[in-house]
Each structure stands twice: as structure tokens, then as C-alpha cells.
Backbone as CSV, one residue per row, in Angstrom:
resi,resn,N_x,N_y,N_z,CA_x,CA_y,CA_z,C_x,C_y,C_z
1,UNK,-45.227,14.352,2.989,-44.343,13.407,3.625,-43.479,12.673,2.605
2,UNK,-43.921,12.337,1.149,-43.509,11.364,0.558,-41.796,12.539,-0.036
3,UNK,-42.189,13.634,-0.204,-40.982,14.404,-0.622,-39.587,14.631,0.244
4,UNK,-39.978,14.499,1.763,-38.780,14.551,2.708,-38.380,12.851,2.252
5,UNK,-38.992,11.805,2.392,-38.426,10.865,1.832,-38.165,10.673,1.226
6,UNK,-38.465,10.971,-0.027,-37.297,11.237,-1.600,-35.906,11.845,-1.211
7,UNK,-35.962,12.881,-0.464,-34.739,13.898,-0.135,-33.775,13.198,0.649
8,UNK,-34.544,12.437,1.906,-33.873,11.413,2.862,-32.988,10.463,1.822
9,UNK,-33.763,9.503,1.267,-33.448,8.958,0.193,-31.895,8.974,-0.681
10,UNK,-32.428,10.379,-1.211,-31.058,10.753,-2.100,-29.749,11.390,-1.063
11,UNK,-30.325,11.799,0.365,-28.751,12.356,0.819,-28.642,10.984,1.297
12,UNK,-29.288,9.715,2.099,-28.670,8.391,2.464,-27.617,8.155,1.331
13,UNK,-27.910,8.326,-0.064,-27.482,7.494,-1.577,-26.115,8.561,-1.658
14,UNK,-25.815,10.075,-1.658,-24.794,10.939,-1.526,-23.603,10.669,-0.327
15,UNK,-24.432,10.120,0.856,-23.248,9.588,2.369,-22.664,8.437,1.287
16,UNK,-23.390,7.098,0.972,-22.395,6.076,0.848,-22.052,6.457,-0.465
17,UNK,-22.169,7.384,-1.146,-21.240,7.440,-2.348,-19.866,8.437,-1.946
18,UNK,-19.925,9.119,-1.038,-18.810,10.267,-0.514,-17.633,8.891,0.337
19,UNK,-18.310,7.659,1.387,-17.486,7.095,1.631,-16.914,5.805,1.011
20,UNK,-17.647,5.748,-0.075,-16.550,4.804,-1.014,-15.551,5.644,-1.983
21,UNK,-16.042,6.710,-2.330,-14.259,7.708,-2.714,-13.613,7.995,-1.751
22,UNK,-14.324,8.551,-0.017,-13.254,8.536,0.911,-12.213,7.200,0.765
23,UNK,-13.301,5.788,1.021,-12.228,4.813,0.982,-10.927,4.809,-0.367
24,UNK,-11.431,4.929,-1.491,-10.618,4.551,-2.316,-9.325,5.621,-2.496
25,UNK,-9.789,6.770,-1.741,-8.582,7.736,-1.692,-7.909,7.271,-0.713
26,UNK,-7.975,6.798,0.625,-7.510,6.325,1.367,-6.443,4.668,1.011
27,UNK,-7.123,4.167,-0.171,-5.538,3.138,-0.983,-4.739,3.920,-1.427
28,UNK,-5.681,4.765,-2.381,-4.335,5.345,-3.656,-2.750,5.954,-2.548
29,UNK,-3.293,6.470,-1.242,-2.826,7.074,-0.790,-1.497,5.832,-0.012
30,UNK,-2.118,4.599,0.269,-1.382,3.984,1.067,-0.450,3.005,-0.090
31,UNK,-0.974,3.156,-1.307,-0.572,2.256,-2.783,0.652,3.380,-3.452
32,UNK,0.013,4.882,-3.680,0.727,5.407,-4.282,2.452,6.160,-3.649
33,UNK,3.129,6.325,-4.486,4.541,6.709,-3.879,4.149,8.418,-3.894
34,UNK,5.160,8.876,-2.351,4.844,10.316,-2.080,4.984,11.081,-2.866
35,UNK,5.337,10.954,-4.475,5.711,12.789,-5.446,4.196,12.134,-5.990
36,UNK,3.297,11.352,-5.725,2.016,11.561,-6.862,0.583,11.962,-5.930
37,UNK,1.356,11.751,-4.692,0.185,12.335,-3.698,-0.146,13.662,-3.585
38,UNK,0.105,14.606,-4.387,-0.045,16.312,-3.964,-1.314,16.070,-4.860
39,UNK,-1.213,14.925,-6.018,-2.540,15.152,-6.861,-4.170,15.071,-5.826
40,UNK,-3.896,14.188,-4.801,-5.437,13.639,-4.184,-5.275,14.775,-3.119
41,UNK,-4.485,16.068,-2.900,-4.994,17.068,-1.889,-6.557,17.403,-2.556
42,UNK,-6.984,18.080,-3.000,-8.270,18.037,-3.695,-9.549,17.219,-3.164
43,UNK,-9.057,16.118,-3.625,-10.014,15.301,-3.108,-9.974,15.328,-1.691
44,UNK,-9.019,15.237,-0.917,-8.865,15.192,0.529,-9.705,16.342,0.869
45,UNK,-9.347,17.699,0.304,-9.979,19.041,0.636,-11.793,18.613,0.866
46,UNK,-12.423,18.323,-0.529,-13.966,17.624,-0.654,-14.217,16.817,0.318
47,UNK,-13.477,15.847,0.672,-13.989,15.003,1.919,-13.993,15.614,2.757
48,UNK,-13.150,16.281,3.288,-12.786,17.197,4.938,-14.095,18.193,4.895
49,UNK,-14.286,18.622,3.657,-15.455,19.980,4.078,-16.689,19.681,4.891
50,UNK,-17.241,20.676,5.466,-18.590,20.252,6.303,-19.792,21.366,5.566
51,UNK,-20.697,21.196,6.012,-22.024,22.091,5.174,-21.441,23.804,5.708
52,UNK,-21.212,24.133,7.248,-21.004,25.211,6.970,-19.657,26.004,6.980
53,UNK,-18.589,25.216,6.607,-17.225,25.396,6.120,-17.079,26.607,5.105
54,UNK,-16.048,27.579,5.227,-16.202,28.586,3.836,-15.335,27.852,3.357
55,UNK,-15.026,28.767,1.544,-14.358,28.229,0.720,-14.330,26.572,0.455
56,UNK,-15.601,26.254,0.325,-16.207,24.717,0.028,-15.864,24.431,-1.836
57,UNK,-15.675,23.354,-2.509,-15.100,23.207,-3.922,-16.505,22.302,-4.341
């Protein structure tokens, strides 16, 4: 039992670390001017993916 809760644990700690870069991509995006935004497609790509998505980065 104590190992699914370690695991629980670390994917709870992976969600709120995925939505504080969601958030902060979500300024750069509303801060930055449109010729520097092609850089955060990438990151956009990583957030959008799901577990069984192909071509995952």
C-alpha cells in the first residue's frame, strides 16, 4: 500500500508542477508581442498532450 502512495504522491507533485508552467505560458503569451510567440508552440504542444496521444515530446 505504502508504494501506490509514494506514486500517488509524486503524480499529485507532476499535476501542480505541469499547471504552474501551463499558467506561466499562458502570461508570456498574453505579455509577449506575436513574432516571439512561435517560440512557446512547444511548450503549448507538452501541455495539450494526453497519456495516450501519439507523437508525445
Amino acid at each position: 500500500m505504502a508504494r501506490i502512495q509514494k506514486r500517488r504522491k509524486k503524480a499529485n507533485a507532476a499535476k501542480r508542477k505541469g499547471k504552474s508552467i501551463a499558467y506561466l505560458i499562458r502570461e508570456l503569451e498574453r505579455k509577449l508581442p506575436e513574432g516571439e510567440l512561435q517560440e512557446l508552440e512547444l511548450y503549448k504542444k507538452v501541455l495539450t498532450q494526453e497519456q495516450n496521444s501519439k507523437n508525445k515530446i
